[in-house]
C-alpha positions as CSV (number, residue, x, y, z in Angstrom):
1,X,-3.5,0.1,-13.1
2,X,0.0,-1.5,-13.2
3,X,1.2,-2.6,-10.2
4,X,5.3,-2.4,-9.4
5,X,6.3,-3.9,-5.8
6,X,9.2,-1.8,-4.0
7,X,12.2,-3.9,-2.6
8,X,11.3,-2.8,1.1
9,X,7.2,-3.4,0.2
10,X,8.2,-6.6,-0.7
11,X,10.3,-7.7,2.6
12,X,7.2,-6.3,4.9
13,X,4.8,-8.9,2.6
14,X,6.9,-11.5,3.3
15,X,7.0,-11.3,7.1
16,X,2.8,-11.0,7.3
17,X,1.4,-14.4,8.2
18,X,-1.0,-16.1,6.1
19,X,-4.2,-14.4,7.0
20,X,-2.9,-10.7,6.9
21,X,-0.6,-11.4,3.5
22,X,-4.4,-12.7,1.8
23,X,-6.3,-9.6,3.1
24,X,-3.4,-7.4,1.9
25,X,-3.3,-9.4,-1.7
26,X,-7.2,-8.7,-1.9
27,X,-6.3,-5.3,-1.7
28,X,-3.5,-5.2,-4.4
29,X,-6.2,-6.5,-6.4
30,X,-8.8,-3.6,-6.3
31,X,-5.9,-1.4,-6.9
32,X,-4.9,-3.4,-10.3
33,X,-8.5,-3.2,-11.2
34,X,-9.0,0.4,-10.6
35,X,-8.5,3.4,-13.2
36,X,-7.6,5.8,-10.5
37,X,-5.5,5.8,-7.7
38,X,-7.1,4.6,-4.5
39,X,-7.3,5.2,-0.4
40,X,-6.6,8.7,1.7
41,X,-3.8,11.1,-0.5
42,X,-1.2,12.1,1.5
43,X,0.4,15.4,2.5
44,X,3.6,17.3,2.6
45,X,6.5,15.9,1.6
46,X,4.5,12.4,0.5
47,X,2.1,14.7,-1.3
48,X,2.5,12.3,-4.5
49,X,1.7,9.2,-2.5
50,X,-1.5,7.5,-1.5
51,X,-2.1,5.2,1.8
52,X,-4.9,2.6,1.9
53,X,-5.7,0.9,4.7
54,X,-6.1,-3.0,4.8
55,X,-5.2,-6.5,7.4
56,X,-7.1,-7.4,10.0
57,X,-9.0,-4.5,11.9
58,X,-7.2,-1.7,9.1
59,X,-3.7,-1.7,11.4
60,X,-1.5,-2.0,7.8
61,X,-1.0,0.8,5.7
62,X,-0.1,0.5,1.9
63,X,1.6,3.5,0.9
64,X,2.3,4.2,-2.8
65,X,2.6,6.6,-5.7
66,X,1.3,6.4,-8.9
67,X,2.6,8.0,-12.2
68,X,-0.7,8.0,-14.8
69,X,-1.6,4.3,-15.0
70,X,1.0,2.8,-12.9
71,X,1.7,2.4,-8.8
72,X,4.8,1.8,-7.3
73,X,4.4,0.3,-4.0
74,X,6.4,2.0,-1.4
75,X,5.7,0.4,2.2
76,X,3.6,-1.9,4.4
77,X,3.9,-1.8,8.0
78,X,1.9,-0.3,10.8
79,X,0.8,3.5,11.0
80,X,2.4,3.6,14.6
81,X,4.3,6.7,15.4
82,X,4.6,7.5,11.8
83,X,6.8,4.8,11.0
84,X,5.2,3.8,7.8
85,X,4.7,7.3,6.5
């Protein structure tokens, strides 16, 4: 799968310290490796997006749609009162 990077994705990454931003990059990984789209699909008015959880203990969410073969990456951040989603 190709793997586009959102402007607001991209300025969560960079605040994650060393060990989160690695677990989060292992992540990115399966999802370029994968033919379909990975993690929980979401509902309602995200009902074209898909969350996976990763970092230490699963407390970052990865939100993103995909279009046939390629993802755009939406968000990164905590799941806490919805913020993320």
């Amino acid at each position: 799968m190709i793997v586009k990077a959102g402007k607001e994705f991209l300025r969560a990454f960079n605040r994650l310290d060393n060990s989160e931003a690695y677990l989060v990059a292992k992540t990115l990984k399966k999802l370029k490796e994968s033919d379909l789209p990975i993690g929980k699909q979401l509902r309602g008015p995200l009902s074209k997006c898909c969350s996976i959880r990763t970092g230490n203990g699963g407390r970052l969410r990865i939100v993103y749609s995909y279009h046939g073969r390629t993802a755009e990456l939406i968000a990164l951040g905590e799941r806490a009162q919805g913020e993320v989603y």
